[in-house]
C-alpha positions in Angstrom: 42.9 -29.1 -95.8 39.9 -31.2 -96.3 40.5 -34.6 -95.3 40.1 -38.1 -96.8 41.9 -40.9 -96.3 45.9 -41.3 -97.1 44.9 -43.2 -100.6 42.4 -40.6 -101.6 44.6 -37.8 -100.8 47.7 -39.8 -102.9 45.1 -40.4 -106.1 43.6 -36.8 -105.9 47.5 -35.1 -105.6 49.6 -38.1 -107.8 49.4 -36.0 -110.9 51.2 -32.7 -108.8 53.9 -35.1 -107.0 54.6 -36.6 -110.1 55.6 -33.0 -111.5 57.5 -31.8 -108.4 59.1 -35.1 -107.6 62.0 -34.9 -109.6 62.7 -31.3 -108.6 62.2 -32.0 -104.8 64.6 -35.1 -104.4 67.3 -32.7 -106.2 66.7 -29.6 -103.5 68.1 -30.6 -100.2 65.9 -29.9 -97.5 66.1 -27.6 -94.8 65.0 -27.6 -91.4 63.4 -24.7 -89.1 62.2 -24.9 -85.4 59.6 -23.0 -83.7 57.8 -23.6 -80.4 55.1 -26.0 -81.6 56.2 -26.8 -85.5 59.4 -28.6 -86.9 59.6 -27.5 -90.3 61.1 -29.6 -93.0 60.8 -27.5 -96.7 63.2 -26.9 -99.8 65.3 -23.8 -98.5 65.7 -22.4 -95.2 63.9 -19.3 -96.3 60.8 -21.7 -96.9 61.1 -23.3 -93.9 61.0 -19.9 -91.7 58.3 -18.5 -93.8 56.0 -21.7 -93.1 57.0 -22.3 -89.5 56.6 -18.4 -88.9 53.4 -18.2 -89.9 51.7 -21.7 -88.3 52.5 -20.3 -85.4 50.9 -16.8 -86.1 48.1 -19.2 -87.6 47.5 -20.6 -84.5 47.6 -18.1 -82.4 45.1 -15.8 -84.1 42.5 -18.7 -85.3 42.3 -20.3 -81.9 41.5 -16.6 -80.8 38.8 -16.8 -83.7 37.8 -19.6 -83.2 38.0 -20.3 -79.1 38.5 -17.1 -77.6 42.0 -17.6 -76.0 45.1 -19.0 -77.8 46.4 -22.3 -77.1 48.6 -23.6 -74.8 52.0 -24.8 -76.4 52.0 -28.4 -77.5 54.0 -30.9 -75.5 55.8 -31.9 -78.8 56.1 -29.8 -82.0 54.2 -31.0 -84.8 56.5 -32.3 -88.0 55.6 -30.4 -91.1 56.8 -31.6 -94.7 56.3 -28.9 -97.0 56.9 -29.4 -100.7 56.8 -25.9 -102.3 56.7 -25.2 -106.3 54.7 -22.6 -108.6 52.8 -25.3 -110.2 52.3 -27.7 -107.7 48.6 -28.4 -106.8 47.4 -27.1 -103.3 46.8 -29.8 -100.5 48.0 -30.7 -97.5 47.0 -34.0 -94.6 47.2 -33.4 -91.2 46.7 -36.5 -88.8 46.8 -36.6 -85.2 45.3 -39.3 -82.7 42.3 -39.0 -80.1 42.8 -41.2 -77.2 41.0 -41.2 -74.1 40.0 -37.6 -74.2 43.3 -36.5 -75.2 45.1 -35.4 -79.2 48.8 -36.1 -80.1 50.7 -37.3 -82.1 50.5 -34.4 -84.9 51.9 -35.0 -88.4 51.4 -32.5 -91.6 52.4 -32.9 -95.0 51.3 -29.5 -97.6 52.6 -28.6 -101.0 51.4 -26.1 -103.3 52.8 -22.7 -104.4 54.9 -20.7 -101.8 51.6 -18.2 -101.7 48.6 -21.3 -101.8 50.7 -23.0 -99.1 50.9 -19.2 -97.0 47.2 -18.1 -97.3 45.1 -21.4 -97.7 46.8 -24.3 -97.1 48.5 -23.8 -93.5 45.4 -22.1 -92.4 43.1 -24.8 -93.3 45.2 -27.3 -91.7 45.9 -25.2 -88.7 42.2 -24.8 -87.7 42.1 -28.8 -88.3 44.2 -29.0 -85.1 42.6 -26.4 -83.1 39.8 -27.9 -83.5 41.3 -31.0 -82.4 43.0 -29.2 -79.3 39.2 -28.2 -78.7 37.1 -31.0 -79.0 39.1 -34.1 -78.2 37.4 -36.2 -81.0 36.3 -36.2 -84.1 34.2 -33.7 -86.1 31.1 -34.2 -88.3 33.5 -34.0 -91.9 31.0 -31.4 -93.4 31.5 -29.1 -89.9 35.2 -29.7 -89.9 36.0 -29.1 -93.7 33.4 -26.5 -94.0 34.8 -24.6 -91.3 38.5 -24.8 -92.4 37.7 -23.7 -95.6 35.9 -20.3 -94.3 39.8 -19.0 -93.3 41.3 -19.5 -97.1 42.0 -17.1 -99.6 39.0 -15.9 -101.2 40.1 -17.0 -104.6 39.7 -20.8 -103.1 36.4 -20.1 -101.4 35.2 -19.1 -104.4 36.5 -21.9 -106.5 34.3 -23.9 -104.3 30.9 -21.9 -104.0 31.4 -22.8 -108.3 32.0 -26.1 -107.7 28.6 -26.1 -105.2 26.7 -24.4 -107.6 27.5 -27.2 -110.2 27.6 -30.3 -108.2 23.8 -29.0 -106.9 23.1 -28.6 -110.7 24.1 -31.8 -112.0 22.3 -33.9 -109.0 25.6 -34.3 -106.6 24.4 -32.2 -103.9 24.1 -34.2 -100.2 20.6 -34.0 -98.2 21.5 -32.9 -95.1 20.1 -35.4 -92.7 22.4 -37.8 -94.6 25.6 -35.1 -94.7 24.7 -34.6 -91.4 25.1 -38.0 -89.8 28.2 -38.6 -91.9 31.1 -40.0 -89.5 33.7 -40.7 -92.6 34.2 -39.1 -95.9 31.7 -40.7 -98.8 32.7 -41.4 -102.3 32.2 -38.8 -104.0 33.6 -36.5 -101.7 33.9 -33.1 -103.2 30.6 -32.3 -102.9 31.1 -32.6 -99.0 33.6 -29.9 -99.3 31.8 -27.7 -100.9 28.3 -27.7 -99.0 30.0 -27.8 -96.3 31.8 -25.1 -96.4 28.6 -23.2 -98.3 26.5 -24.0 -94.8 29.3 -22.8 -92.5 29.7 -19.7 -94.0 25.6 -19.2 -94.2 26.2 -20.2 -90.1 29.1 -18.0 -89.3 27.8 -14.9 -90.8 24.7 -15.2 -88.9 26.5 -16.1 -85.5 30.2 -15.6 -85.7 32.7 -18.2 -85.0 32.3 -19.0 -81.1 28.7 -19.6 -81.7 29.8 -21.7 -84.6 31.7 -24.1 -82.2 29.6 -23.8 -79.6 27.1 -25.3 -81.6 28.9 -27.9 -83.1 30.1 -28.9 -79.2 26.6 -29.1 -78.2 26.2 -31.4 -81.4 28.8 -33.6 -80.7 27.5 -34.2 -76.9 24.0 -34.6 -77.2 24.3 -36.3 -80.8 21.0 -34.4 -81.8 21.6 -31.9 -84.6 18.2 -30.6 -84.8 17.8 -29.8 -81.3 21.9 -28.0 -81.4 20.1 -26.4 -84.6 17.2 -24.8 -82.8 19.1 -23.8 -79.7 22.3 -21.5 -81.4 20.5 -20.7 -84.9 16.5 -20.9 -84.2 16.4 -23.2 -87.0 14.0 -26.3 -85.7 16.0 -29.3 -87.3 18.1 -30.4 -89.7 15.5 -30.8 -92.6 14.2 -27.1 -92.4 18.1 -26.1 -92.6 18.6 -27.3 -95.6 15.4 -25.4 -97.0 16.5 -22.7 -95.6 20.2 -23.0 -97.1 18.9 -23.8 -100.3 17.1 -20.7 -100.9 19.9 -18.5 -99.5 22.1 -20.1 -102.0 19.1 -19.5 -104.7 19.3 -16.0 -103.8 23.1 -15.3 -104.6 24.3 -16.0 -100.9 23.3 -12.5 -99.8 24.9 -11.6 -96.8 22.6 -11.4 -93.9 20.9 -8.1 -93.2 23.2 -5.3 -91.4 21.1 -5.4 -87.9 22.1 -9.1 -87.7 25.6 -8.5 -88.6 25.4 -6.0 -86.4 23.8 -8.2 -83.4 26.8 -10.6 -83.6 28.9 -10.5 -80.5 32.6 -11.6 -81.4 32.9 -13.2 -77.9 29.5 -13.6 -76.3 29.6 -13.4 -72.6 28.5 -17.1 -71.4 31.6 -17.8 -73.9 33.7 -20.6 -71.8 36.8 -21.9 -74.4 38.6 -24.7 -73.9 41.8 -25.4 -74.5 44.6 -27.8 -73.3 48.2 -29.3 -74.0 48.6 -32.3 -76.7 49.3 -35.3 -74.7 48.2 -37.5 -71.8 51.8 -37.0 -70.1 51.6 -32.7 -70.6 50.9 -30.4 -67.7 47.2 -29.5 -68.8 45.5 -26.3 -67.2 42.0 -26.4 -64.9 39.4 -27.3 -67.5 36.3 -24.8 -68.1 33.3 -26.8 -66.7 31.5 -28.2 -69.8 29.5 -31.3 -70.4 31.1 -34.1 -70.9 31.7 -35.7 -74.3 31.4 -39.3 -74.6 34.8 -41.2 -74.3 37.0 -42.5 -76.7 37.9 -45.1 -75.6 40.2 -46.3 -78.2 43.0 -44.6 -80.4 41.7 -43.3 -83.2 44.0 -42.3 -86.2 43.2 -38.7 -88.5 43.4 -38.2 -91.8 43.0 -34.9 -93.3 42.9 -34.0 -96.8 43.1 -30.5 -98.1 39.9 -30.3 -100.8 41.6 -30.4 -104.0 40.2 -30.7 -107.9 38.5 -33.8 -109.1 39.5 -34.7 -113.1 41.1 -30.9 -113.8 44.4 -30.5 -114.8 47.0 -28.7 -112.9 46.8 -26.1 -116.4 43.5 -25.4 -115.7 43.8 -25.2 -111.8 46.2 -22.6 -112.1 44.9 -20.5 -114.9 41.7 -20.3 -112.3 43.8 -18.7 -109.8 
């Protein structure tokens, strides 16, 4: 998913809804009901595929991810799926934060019957467990970089290209500036692709609960250097990037086999947590953590599946 706003996502998908539109207001949709999705797609057999597997999505990435699956969601979250062979990837989830509490899920994909099954749904799926998670927002690059670590390779590697020439052609993002990012810039593929790059480079060097861990202790304490230091022995933010830079130099080598190795999938001061979707839901005792800052307003979500930028849907697909 890679989120945007609404307009940037409509721009950056007009050309693949203009395609499918016709087609899709002919099909008449059908529906499909699981325990926390209501699925809304072209045939019932679409619908069952799609609501089938965001729920096995979201059992096994919160498991990645958190540690323990998540509880069901007071209300099922409406997916609109519009499914075609030649129908660019992308999807928007939103939800709402309020008062240390997410609801209100809503999630529109399209793409291919296989882009929407192995890169689309997952994306989007770790947007909301995150969500479920945190309670507020992520830094974009952490979020979308993150989400794009669970598609299918073919799309992770259509973005380490994309990296490779937006750092070429001077659109790479110094970190201290991608770092303090609370909305999406401009020129927002670049974003994507970094991000994701610097996940990965973090992941593979601490797995995924460390990964959240230290983007948890980023969120509370607001200093990235210091989260930096603590979960990756990287002093700040600044030497990150140096250090990033010449792993990407280098080929993006995966890290050596006694690190790998070293990586506990669920360390043992690991403390997940995770709760039901809205204020009014029964939630379970709460791990002991520190305490984020409140939100003390609603605050809306957009999410925007990363998507090409000036390529035609020819060209997308003949990179598949």
């Amino acid at each position: 998913m890679a989120s945007r706003t609404t307009m940037r996502w409509t721009l950056g998908c007009v050309t693949a809804w203009l395609l499918f539109g016709a087609a899709a207001g002919l099909a008449e949709a059908a529906g499909y009901r699981t325990a926390n999705f209501l699925v809304d797609a072209p045939t019932d057999a679409l619908a069952r595929a799609i609501g089938d597997a965001a729920e096995q999505y979201r059992h096994t990435l919160a498991l990645e991810w958190l540690g323990a699956p998540l509880p069901r969601w007071s209300r099922p979250c409406p997916i609109t799926a519009q499914v075609a062979p030649h129908l660019g990837a992308g999807g928007a989830t939103s939800f709402v934060f309020d008062k240390g509490e997410v609801f209100n899920w809503t999630m529109t994909i399209q793409g291919s019957e296989e882009r929407i099954l192995d890169s689309v749904l997952p994306h989007e799926i770790t947007h909301t467990i995150f969500a479920s998670h945190y309670r507020r927002p992520l830094p974009r690059w952490a979020d979308e970089g993150a989400c794009t670590t669970v598609e299918h390779p073919v799309e992770r590697a259509r973005q380490h290209r994309l990296l490779i020439e937006f750092l070429t052609t001077g659109r790479g993002i110094a970190f201290p500036e991608m770092f303090a990012m609370k909305e999406y810039p401009a020129d927002v593929l670049p974003l994507y692709s970094q991000g994701y790059s610097l996940a990965r480079y973090l992941i593979e060097r601490g797995g995924r609960h460390k990964y959240v861990q230290f983007v948890g202790e980023g969120l509370a304490t607001e200093n990235w250097s210091a989260a930096l230091a603590k979960h990756y022995g990287v002093p700040g933010v600044a030497q990150m990037q140096h250090l990033w830079l010449d792993w990407v130099k280098q080929g993006c080598p995966a890290p050596p086999a006694s690190l790998a190795a070293a990586v506990s999938p669920q360390p043992a001061n690991w403390a997940p947590t995770a709760r039901g979707q809205s204020p009014d839901a029964a939630a379970p005792p709460r791990v002991p953590q520190a305490a984020p800052s409140p939100v003390t307003s609603t605050v809306g979500r957009q999410s925007i599946y990363a998507r090409q930028a000036g390529r035609s849907l020819a060209a997308d697909a003949g990179s598949r």
